[in-house]
N, C-alpha and C positions, 0 to 999 in steps of 0.2 A: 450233926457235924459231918458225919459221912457222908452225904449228898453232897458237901463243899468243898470234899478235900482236893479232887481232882482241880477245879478253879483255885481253890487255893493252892495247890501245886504249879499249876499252869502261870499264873500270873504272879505268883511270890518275889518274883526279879524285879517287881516293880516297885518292894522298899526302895532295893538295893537305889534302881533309879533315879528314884525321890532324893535319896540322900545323896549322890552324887551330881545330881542336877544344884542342889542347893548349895555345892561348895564352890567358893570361889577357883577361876580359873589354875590360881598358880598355888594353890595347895595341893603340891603331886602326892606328897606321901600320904596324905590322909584321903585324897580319891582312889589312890590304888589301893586303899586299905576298903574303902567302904566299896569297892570295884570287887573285890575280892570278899569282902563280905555281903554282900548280894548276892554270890553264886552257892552259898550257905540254906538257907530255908530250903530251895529245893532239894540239894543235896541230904539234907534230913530227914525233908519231909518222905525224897523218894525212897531212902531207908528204912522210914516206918510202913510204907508202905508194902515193902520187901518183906519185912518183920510180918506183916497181918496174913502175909501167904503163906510163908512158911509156921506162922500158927492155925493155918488150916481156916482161915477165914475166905470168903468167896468174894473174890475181887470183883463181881458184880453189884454188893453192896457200896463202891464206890461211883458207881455210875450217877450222872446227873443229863434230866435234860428239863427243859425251858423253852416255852414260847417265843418265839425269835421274831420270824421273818414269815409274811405270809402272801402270796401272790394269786389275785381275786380273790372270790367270794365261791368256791363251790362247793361247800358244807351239807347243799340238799345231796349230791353225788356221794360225798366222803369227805368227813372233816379234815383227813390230812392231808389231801388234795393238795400238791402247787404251797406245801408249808416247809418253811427253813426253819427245825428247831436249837436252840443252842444244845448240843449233846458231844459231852464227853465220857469216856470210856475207857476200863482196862481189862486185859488178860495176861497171860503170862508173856506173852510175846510183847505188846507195845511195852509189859514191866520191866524187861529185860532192857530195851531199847530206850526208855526210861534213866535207868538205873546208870547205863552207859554215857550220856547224856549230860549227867548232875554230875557226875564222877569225873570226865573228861571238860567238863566247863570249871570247875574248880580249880582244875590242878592249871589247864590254860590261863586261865586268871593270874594266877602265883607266876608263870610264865609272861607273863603280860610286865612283868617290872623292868624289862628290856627296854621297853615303849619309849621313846625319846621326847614326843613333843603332845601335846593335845590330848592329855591324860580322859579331861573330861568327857569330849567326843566320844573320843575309844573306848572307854566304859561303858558311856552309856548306847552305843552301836552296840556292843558285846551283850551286853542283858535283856536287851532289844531280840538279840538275835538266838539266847538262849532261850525267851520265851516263844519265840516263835519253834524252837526245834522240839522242846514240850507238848507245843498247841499239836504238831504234826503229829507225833504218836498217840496221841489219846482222843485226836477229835472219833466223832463217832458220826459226821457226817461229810460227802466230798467236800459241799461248801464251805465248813469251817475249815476242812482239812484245807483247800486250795489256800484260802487266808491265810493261814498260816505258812502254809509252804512259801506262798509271796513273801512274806515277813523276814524269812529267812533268806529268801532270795537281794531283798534289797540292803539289807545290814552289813550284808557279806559282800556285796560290790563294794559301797564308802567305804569296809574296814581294809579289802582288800587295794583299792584304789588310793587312798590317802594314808599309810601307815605300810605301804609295803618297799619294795627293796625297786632299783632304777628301772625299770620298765612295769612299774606297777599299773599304772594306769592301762597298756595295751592289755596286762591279765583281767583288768578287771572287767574291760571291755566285752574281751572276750568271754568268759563268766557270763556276761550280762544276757550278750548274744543268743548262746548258746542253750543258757536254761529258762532264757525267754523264750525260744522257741520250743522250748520242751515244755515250758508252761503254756503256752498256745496250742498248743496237740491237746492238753489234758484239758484243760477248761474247755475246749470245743467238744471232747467224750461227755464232761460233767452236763452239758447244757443240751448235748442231745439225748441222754441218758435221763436229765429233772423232764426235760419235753415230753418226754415217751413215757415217764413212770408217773411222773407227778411227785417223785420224791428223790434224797439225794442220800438219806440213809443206810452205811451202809449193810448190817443186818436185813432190811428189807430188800435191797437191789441183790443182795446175795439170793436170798427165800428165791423173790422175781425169775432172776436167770441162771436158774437150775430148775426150775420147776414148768421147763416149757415152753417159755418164751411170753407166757400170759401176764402183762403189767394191772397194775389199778387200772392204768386209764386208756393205754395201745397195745397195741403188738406189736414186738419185736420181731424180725425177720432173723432167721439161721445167720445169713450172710452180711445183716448189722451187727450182731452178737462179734460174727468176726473181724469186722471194723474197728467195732469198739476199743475189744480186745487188744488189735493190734494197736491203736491209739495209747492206750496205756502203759503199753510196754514200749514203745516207743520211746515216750514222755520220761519213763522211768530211766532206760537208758541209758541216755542221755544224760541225767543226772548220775549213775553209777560210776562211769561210766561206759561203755562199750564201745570198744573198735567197731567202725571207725568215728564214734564221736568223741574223741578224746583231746581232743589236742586241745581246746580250753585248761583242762584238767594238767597239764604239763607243763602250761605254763603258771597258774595259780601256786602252783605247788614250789614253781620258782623263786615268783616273786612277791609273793603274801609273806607278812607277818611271821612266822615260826609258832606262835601261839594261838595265829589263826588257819595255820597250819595244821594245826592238831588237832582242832574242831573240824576244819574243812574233813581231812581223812577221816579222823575218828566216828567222827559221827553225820555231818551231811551229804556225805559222799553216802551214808549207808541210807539214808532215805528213800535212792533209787532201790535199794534191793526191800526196803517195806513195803514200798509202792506195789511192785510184783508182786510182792508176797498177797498183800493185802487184798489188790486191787483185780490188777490180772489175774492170779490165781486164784485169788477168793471170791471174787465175783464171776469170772466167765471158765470156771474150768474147764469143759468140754472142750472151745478153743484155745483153752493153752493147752491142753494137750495134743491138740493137734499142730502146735506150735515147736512141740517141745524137740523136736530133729534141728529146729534150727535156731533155735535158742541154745543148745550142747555147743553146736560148731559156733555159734559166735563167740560164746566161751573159751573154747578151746584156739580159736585163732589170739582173742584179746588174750590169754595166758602165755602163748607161744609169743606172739608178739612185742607185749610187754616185757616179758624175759628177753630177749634177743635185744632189745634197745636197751634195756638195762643195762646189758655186759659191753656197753659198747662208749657206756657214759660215762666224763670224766670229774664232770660236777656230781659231788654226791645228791644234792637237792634233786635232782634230774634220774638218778639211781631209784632215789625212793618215789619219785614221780611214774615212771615207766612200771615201778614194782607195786605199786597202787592198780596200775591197768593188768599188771596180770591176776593178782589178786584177786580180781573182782572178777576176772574171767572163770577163775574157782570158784565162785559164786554161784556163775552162770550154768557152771555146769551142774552145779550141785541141782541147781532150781530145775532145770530141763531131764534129772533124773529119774524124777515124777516116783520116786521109793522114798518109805522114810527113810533110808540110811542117806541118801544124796541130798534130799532136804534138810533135815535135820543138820547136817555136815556144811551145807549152803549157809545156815543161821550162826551155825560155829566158826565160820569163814568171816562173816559182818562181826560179828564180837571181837573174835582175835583180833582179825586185823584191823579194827578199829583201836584194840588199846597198844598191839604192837607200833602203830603208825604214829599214836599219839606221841609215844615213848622215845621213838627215832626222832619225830621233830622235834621237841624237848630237847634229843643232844645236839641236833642240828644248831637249833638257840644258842645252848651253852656254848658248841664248837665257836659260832661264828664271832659271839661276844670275846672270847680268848683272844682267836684269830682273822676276824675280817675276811675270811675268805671260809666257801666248800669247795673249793678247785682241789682234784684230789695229787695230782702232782706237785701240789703245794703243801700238802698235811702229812705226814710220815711221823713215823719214831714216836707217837702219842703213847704208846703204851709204857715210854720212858718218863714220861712228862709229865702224863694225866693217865697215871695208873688207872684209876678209881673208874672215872669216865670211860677209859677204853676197857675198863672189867662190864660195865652197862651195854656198852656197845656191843662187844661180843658175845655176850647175853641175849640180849636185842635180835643180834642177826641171825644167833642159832635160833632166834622164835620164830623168824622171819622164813627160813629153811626148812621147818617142820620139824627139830628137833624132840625125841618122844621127852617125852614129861613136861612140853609147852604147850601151848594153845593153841598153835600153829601144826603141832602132829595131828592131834585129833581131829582138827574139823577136816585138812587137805584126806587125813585117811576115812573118814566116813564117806567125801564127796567120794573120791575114787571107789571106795563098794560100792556106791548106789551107782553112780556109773558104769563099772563093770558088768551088773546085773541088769541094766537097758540099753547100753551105746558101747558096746566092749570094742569096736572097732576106734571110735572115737577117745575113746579112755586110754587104747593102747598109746595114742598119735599124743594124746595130751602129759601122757608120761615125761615127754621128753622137755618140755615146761620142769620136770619136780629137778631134773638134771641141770640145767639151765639155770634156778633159780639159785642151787646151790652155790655154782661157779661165780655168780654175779654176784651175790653175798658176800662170798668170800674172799673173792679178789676186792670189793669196795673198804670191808673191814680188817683185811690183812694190811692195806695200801696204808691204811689212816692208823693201823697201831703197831706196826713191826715194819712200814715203808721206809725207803732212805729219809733219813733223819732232815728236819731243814733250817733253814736259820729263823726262821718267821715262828718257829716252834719254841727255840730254842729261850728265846727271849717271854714269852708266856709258859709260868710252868705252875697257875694257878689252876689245880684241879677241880673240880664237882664238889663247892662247900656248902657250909648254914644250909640256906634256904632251899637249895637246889636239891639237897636228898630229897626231901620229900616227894615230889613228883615222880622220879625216877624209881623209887622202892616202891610208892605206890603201884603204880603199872606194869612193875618189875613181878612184884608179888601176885596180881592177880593176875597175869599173864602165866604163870607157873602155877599158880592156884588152878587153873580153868585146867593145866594139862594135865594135874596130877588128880583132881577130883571132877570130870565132866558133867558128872551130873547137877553141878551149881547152876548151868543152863538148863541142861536133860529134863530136871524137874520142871519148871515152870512152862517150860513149851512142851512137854508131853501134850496137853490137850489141844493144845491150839494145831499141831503136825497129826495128829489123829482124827479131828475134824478138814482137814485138809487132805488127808490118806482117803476119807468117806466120801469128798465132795469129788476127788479125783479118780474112784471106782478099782482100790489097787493099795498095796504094800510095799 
């Protein structure tokens, strides 16, 4: 049964599917029920999986792989020669990102009762789209991974493009665009990468390029290694994303869904920084570390940058769009720190802010449903109105600032030691982002719950009821959880940042 579970984790959204394919069109309340129970088996299953680590079981015992896909015949050479097999995989790292995943696709779900027209569509795009964000973390080879990553690429155009707010269609365009071309950079590394190895494995392509440049089947050359390299990070990017490929990502944030919102932040935007992790840094370290002066500063410009446009926005949707690009720019730095305090703090930066972000849009949701509008010269006196909500919000924002005892102190204070200890001139310059990010917080969140009061308010004074808590104390709690006990990461990625500290020759 252990050889199954990861497929059967991977593909469990396909009950949910089943059953919601099978209901008639205009049974809304019982497709968003079985919408919403679909995103269930994973969510369990990833927790038992959590359970089997923390009882000291070896998350290798869940690996599976399978004869796939085989290209010629040259078995007198080497049987795995030119062969795709189906292999999935975990360790603490894709567990964690996992765990994130089932957790943030559930509560999006429950979020998902907003939805006005085409319940069946949008569900089943959504399960679609959460098995594809599964397939992503656990595949164990480029090509399943690319497949998936595709999967996830096209669920999130239709969800974005038919269910979002009046210029949906140009985000979703743009989306398309943009990580079409980041998937075209990657797929041209994977095929010149299978060309040269003869395989697509990434265990083996790791062995390969660290040990030389010697493949099964070519050699690679120093200055393909740095091609590749930089192919991938590119690729990756652009999916996080990085100044200057950002501006898809600002408007997505605008005009998607609120529930696909949450997913977008939460957890696909953090693809781009697995990819790195995974890919760039795991497969070609040598050149990413000779990458990593300019990987800090693109950091360091998308944190500054993002903050400065933040403070400057008057739609809040646009606030937490621009605070997405800095965010990820603490990311960037963490990654380019090449110590474990900066990495480690880099992976604490993708967690947080993935469940911080989810939490925001979730009020986002709630706000807009009350009041039709994020215009923030429109929103004021909320903390008179929607006590409750704007107790979340300022909650929220203090995670959002680094606040100590949130999720958001620890990983911003980890990146900055690992930075200080390799880029201290860079770290000082990036200081002024933590200053910036406070002001822009605080002016979005002061406007919307102690602002002049307005009449658009005045007449909605239905606060955060029933259903709504649960989302918001969910991600409220582990958000607080993460700043007060770190090591609920700490633990699981200890090996995985330790074998990363070895393959990158440093501490």
């Amino acid at each position: 049964m252990n050889v199954y579970l990861l497929s059967l984790l991977v593909f469990s959204p396909l009950l949910g599917i089943v059953m919601v394919a099978l209901m008639p069109k205009k049974e809304e309340r019982t497709i968003k029920q079985f919408g919403f129970f679909g995103t269930l088996p994973p969510l369990f299953l990833s927790f038992f999986l959590c359970s089997q680590y923390y009882s000291d079981v070896a998350l290798s015992i869940f690996d599976i792989k399978l004869n796939w896909i085989r290209f010629g015949n040259l078995e007198m050479y080497d049987p795995k020669l030119f062969t795709v097999d189906f292999e999935l995989g975990l360790d603490g790292l894709s567990l964690i990102f996992i765990l994130l995943t089932t957790i943030i696709s559930s509560l999006a779900a429950i979020a998902s009762i907003y939805i006005k027209k085409e319940w069946k569509g949008y569900y089943l795009l959504f399960l679609i789209l959460e098995m594809g964000m599964l397939g992503v973390f656990t595949a164990e080879n480029l090509i399943l991974f690319f497949i998936f990553f595709e999967m996830t690429l096209i669920s999130a155009f239709f969800l974005i493009g038919r269910w979002g707010f009046l210029e949906r269609e140009k985000a979703s365009y743009s989306f398309l665009i943009y990580n079409g071309i980041g998937s075209a950079v990657l797929l041209v590394a994977i095929l010149i990468l299978f060309a040269r190895t003869g395989t697509t494995n990434i265990a083996a392509l790791t062995q390969m390029m660290t040990m030389g440049g010697v493949s099964l089947f070519a050699p690679i050359s120093g200055s393909m290694k740095y091609g590749l390299c930089l192919a991938f990070l590119v690729a990756f990017a652009i999916k996080l994303p990085v100044f200057p490929f950002h501006s898809w990502m600002v408007r997505v944030h605008a005009e998607a869904p609120p529930s696909i919102v949450m997913i977008h932040a939460g957890v696909l935007l953090k693809i781009g920084a697995y990819g790195i992790i995974r890919f760039g840094m795991g497969i070609f370290p040598e050149q990413y570390k000779s990458l990593a002066f300019t990987i800090v500063l693109f950091g360091v410009l998308s944190f500054l940058y993002g903050a400065f446009l933040a403070l400057v926005q008057t739609d809040f949707k646009l606030v937490l769009a621009y605070s997405s690009i800095s965010h990820m720019g603490i990311v960037m730095m963490g990654l380019g720190a090449l110590n474990e305090a900066g990495i480690q703090g880099a992976i604490f930066q993708v967690i947080s802010h993935g469940l911080i972000a989810a939490l925001l849009f979730f009020l986002v949701g709630v706000l807009y449903e009350r009041t039709g509008t994020t215009m923030l010269p429109k929103l004021g006196g909320l903390a008179k109105s929607m006590p409750i909500f704007s107790g979340f919000m300022l909650a929220c924002g203090m995670a959002s600032l680094g606040l100590p005892g949130m999720s958001g102190f620890i990983s911003e204070f980890m990146v900055f030691l690992g930075l200080f200890k390799s880029q201290p001139m860079l770290a000082a310059i990036g200081v002024i982002g933590l200053v910036l990010t406070a002001v822009y917080v605080l002016r979005a969140v002061m406007l919307m719950t102690f602002g002049k009061n307005d009449s658009l308010i005045e007449k909605e004074k239905w606060d955060i009821r029933g259903w709504e808590f649960f989302p918001a104390l969910v991600l409220l709690s582990l958000i607080i959880s993460v700043g007060v006990y770190p090591n609920l990461l700490g633990g699981p990625l200890q090996g995985t940042i330790e074998a990363m500290m070895l393959a990158l020759g440093g501490r």
